[in-house]
N, C-alpha and C positions, 0 to 999 in steps of 0.2 A: 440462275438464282437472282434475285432481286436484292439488294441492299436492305430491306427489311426482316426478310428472311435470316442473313447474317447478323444482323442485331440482335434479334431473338435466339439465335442459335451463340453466339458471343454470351448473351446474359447468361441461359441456360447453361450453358457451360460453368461458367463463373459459379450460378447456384451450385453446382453439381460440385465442382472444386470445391469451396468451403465446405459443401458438404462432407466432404473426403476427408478435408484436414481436422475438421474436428472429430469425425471418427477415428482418425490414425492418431491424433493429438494424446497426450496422458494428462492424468486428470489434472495433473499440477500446472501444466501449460494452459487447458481452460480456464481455470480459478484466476491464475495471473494476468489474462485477459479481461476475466471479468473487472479485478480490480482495478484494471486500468481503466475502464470504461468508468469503471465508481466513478475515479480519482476525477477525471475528464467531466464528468455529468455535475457534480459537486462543485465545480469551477477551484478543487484543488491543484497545485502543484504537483507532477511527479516527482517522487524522491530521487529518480536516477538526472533531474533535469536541474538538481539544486547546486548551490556553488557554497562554496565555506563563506562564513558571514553574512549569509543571507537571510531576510526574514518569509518565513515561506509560511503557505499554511498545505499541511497535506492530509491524507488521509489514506487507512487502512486496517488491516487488520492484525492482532496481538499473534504474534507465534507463540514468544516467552514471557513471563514476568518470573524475576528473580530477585532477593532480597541478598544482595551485596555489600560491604560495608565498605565503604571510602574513608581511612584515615581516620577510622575508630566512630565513622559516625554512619545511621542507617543511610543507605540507598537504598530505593526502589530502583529495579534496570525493568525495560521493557524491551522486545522489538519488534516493532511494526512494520507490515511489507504490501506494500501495495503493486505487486502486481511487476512493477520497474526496478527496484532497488528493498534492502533494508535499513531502516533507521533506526540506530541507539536512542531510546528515549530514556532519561535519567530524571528522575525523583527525587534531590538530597534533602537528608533529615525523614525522612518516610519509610517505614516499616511497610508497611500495605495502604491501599485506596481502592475504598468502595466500587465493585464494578470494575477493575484494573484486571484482568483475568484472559488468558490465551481464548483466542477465538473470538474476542469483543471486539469488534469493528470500533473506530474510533478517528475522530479529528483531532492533528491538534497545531499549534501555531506559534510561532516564536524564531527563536535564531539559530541557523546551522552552525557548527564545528564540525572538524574534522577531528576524531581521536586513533590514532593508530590507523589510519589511513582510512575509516569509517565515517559515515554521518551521524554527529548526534546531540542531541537536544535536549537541553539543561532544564529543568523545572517548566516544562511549558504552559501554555493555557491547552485544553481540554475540552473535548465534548464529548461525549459516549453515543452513541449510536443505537437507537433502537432496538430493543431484540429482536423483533417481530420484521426488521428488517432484515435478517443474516441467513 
């Protein structure tokens, strides 16, 4: 066999293997892939790559939105997951925001905490995310 032969037969392979694992994969492990690649292609931050006090900018998509109240006054809760981790995203004084809604893909940017050993993100800056993209 010639060294060329093996190369081709090594990629082939290769193709063949990912082909495998995304059939064997469940759907939730393909999605989580995809959104990493989002995250990566957007030139965002992974969430699982973030440190407390950091300013990041990430991206992903809505699981929840919940209206919680902090200490007698509206919160908006959100959580976004991109594929690496999830992120508390928090709203205070906010009842609802336009477009705020599970399954909206979304940017957003500003400063990590940690609360209760989670990440999450106070009022931040925003960007909504096309529909026509999801």
């Amino acid at each position: 066999m010639t060294g060329a032969t093996r190369e081709q037969r090594g990629t082939g392979s290769g193709r063949f293997r990912r082909f495998l694992e995304r059939l064997s994969s469940s759907e939730e492990d393909l999605r989580s892939a995809e959104l990493r690649e989002e995250a990566e292609d957007t030139g965002c931050t992974r969430i699982a790559e973030c440190s407390d006090r950091d300013m990041v900018r990430v991206t992903g998509t809505l699981r929840t939105v919940t209206l919680r109240p902090r200490a007698g006054v509206p919160t908006l809760e959100a959580e976004l997951f991109d594929g690496s981790a999830p992120l508390d995203v928090v709203w205070l004084g906010r009842r609802s925001i336009a477009g705020i809604e599970p399954g909206r893909k979304l940017i957003v940017w500003g400063r990590i905490t940690t609360s209760h050993g989670r990440p999450v993100m106070f009022n931040p800056k925003y960007e909504l995310r096309p529909l026509g993209q999801e």
